[in-house]
C-alpha positions in Angstrom: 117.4 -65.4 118.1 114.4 -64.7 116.1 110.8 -66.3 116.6 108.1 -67.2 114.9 105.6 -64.9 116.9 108.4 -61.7 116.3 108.5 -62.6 112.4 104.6 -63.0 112.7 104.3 -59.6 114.2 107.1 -57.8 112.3 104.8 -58.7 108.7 101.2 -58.0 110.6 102.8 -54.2 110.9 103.5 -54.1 107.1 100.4 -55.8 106.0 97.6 -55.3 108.6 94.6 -57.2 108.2 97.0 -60.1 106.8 96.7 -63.7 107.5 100.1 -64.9 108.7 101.4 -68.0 109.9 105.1 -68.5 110.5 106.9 -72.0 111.1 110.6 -72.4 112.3 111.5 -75.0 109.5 114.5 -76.1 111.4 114.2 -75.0 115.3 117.5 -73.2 115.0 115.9 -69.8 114.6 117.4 -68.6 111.4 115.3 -71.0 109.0 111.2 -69.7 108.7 108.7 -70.4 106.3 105.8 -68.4 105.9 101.8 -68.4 105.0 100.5 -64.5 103.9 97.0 -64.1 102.7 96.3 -60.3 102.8 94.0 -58.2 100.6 97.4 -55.9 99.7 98.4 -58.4 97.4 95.6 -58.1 95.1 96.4 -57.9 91.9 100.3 -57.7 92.2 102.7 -60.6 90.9 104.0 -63.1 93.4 107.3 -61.0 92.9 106.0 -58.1 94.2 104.1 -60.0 96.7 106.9 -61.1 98.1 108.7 -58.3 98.2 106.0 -56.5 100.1 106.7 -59.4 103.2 110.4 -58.8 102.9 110.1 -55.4 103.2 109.8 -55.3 107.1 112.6 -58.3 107.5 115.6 -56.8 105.4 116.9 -55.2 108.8 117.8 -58.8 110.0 118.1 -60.3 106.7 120.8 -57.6 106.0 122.3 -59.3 109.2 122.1 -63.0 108.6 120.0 -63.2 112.1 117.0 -64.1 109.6 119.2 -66.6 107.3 116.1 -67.9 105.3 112.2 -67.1 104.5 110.6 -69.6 102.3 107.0 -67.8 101.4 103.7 -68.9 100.3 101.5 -65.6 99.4 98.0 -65.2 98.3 95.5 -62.7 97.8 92.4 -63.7 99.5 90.8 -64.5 96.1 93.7 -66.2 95.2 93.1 -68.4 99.1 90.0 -69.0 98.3 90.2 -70.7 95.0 92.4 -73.2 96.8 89.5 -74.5 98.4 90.1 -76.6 101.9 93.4 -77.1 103.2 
């Protein structure tokens, strides 16, 4: 069963420097949702954001061990102009 701290790690390798928080959305393991800010996504879409944080998880989404990754990506420009959370 997957974590958040092995999802958490998994993306850091991929994007290093990133920001990442990961939250099991449903405590069974499968379900994650996830919080990037790294300066990789600058100037990309949100598609090809995403698929940049994907990237490192197809092995267990290929498997159905990782059933579901809701994401939230930003470019730290893009973090910033959200102002205080």
């Amino acid at each position: 069963m997957l974590n958040e701290e092995t999802i958490r790690a998994r993306i850091l390798e991929a994007l290093p420097g990133a920001e990442v928080v990961v939250r099991d959305t449903t405590g069974t393991g499968d379900h994650f949702e996830a919080q990037v800010v790294s300066p990789a996504f600058t100037g990309k879409t949100m598609v090809q954001q995403h698929k940049l944080v994907y990237a490192p998880l197809q092995p267990w989404l290929a498997t159905g061990e990782l059933h579901a990754l809701a994401l939230k990506t930003y470019s730290p420009e893009q973090w910033q102009k959200l102002g205080p959370r």
